[in-house]
C-alpha positions as a Python dict, from the first residue, in 0.01 Angstrom:
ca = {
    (1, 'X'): (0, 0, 0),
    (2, 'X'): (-90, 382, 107),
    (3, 'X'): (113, 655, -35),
    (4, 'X'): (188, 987, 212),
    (5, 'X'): (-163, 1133, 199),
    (6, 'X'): (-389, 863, 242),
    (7, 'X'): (-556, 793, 575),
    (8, 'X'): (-489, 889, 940),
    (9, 'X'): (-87, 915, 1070),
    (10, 'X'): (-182, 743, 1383),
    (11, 'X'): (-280, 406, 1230),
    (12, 'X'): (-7, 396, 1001),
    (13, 'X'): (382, 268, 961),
    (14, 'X'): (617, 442, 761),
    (15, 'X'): (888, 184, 619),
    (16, 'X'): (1226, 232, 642),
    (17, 'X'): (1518, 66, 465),
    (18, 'X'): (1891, -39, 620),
    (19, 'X'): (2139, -284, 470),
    (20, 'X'): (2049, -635, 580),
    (21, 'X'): (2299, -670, 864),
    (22, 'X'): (2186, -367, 1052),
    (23, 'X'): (1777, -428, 1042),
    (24, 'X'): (1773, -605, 1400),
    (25, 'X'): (1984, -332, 1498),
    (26, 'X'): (1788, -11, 1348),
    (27, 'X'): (1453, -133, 1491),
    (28, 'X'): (1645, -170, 1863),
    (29, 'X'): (1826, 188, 1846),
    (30, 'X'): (1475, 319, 1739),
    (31, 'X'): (1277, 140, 2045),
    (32, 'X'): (1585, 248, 2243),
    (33, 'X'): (1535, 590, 2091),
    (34, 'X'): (1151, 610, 2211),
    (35, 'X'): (1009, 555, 1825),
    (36, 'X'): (758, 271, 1748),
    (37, 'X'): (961, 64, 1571),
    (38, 'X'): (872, -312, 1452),
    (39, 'X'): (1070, -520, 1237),
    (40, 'X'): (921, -912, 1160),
    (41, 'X'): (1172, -1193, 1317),
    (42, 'X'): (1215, -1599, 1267),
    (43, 'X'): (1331, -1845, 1526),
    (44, 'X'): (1633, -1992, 1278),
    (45, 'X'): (1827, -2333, 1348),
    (46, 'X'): (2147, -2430, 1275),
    (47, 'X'): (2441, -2607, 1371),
    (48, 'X'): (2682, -2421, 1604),
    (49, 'X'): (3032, -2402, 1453),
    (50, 'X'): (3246, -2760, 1535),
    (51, 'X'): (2937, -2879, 1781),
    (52, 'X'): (2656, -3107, 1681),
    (53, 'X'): (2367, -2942, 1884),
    (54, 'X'): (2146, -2689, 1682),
    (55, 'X'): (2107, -2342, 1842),
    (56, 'X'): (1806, -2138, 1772),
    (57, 'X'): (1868, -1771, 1696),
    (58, 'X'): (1588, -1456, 1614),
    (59, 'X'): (1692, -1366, 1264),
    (60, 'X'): (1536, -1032, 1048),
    (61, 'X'): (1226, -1194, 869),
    (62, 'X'): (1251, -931, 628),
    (63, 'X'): (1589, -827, 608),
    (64, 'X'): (1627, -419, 554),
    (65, 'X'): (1289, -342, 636),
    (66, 'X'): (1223, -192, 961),
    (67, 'X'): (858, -45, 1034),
    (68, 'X'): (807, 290, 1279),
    (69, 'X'): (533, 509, 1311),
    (70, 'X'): (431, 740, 1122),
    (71, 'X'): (411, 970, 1411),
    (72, 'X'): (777, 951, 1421),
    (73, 'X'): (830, 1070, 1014),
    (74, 'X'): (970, 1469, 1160),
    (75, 'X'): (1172, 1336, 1370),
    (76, 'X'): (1351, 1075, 1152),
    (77, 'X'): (1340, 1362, 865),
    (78, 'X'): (1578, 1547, 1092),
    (79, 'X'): (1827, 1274, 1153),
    (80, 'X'): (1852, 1200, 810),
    (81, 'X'): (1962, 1543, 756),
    (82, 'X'): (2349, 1561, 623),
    (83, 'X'): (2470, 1791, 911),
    (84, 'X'): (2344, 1586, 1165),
    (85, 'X'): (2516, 1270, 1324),
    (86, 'X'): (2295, 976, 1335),
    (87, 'X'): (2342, 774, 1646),
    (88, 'X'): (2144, 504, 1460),
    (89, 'X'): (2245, 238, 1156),
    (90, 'X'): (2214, 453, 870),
    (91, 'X'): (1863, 408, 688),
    (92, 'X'): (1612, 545, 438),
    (93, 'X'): (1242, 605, 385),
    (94, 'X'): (1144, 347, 86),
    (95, 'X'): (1008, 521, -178),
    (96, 'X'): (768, 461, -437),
    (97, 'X'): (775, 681, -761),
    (98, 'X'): (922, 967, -514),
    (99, 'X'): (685, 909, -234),
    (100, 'X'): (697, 782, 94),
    (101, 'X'): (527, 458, 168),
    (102, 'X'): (309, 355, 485),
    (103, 'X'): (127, 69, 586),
    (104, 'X'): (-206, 53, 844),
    (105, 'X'): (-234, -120, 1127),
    (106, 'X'): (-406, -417, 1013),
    (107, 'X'): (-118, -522, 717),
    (108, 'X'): (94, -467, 1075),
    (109, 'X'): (-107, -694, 1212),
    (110, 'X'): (-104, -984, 950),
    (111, 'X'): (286, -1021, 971),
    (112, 'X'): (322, -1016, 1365),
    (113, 'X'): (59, -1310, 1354),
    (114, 'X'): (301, -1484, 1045),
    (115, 'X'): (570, -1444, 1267),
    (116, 'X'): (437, -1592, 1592),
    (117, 'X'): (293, -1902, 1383),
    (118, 'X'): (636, -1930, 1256),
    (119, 'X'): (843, -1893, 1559),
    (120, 'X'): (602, -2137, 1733),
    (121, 'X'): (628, -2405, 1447),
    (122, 'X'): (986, -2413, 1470),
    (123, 'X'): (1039, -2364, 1821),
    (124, 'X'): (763, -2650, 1916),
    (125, 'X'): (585, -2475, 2187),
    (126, 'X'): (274, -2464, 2115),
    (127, 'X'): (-28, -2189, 2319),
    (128, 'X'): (-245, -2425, 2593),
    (129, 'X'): (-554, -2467, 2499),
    (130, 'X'): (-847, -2346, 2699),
    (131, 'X'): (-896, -2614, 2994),
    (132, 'X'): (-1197, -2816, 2986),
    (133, 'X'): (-1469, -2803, 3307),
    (134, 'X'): (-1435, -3066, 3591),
    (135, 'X'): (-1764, -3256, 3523),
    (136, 'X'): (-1824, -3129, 3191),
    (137, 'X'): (-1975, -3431, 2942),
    (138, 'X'): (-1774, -3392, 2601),
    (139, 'X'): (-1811, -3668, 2326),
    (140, 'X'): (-1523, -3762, 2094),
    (141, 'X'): (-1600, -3755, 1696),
    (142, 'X'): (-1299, -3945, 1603),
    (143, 'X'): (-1073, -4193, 1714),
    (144, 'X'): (-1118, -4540, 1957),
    (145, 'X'): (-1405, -4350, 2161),
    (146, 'X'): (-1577, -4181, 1949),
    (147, 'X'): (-1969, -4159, 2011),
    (148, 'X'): (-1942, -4216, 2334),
    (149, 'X'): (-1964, -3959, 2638),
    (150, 'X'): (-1722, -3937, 2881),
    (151, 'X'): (-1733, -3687, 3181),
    (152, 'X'): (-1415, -3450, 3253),
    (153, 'X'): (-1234, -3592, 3573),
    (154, 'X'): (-963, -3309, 3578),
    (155, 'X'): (-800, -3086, 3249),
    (156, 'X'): (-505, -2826, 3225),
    (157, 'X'): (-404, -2635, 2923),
    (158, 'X'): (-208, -2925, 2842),
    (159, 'X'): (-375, -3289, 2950),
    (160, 'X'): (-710, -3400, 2988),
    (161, 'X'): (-822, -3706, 3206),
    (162, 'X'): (-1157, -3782, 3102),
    (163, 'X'): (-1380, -4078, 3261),
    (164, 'X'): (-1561, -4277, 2980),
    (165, 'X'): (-1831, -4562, 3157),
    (166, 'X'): (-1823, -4577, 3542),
    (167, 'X'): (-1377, -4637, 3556),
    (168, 'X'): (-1216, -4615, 3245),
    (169, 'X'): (-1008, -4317, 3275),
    (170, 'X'): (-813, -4191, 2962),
    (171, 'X'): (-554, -3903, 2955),
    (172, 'X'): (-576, -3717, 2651),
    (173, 'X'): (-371, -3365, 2515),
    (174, 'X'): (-620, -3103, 2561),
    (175, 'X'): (-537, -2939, 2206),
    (176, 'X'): (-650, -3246, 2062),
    (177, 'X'): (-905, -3301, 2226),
    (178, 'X'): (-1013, -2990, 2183),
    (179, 'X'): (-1038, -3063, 1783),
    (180, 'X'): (-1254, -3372, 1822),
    (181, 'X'): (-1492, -3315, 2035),
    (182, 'X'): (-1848, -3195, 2046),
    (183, 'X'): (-2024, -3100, 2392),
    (184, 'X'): (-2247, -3421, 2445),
    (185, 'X'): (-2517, -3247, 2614),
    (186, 'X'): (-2573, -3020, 2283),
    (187, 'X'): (-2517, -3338, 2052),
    (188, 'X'): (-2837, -3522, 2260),
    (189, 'X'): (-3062, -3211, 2260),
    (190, 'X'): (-2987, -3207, 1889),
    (191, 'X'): (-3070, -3586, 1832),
    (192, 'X'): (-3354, -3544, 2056),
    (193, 'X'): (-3466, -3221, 1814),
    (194, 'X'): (-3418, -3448, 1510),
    (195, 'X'): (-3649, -3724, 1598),
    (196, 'X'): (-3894, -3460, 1752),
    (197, 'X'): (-3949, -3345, 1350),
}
């Protein structure tokens, strides 16, 4: 946690607080507005009202916090003063012991890769892993193959037909194959280093 006068404005997030109902809809009037503004969502499920199917809604991840620049700070300064008419939820600058508090970057960081994890796990889309080479030899470390080499027929982000012998052709998930495998080419050069000792 930084206070006011510690480190550079341009790396850093002032905090803002809203009531709990209005922290979706502070960080869109500020984007809308031109600020910087980030506030952390999850992907919730739940049962639509007299249906049986779930429905999936974005939900504040931490309700009444809403992150901006701290860039922005004059210009939110002078909305919050009492003459003026906010266009936006009302909100304040959280405070500790009378000072504003700001975040860097990196903390920033840290929760937008929480919340993509999370909204990933729940939504059950997972990122493609990288594809392997056409003709690359891989070599499984687990599982009915393992030990032996098998040469890459064709592989997408998501499947990977591999060719194990001269016809035996196996389809396996990329991802997975992705965590049990070792290049076979290395694995030899290393076995051949080993008895060369």
């Amino acid at each position: 946690m930084m206070t006011k006068a510690d480190g550079n404005s341009a790396d850093r997030w002032c905090i803002l607080r809203t009531a709990g109902a209005r922290t979706l809809l502070l960080a869109q009037a500020l984007n809308d507005a031109g600020m910087e503004a980030y506030t952390p969502t999850v992907l919730s499920s739940h049962r639509a009202p007299r249906r049986r199917a779930k429905v999936k809604t974005l939900v504040a991840g931490m309700p009444t916090f809403v992150f901006v620049r701290s860039g922005h700070v004059p210009d939110l300064e002078w909305l919050l003063r009492p003459e003026i008419t906010s266009p936006l939820p009302p909100f304040a600058f959280f405070r500790y012991y009378g000072r504003r508090v700001e975040v860097r970057d990196a903390e920033i960081a840290k929760v937008r890769r929480q919340e993509t994890a999370q909204i990933e796990r729940v939504s059950g889309v997972k990122a493609r892993a990288a594809a392997f080479g056409v003709g690359e030899t891989i070599m499984l470390t687990a599982g009915s193959f393992a030990g032996l080499p098998g040469i890459v027929r064709q592989s997408d982000g998501r499947h990977t037909l591999v060719v194990f012998g001269n016809s035996l052709e196996v389809q396996i998930g990329t991802s997975h194959l992705r965590e049990q495998t070792v290049n076979a080419l290395s694995s030899k050069q290393d076995d051949l280093a080993h008895m060369a000792r």
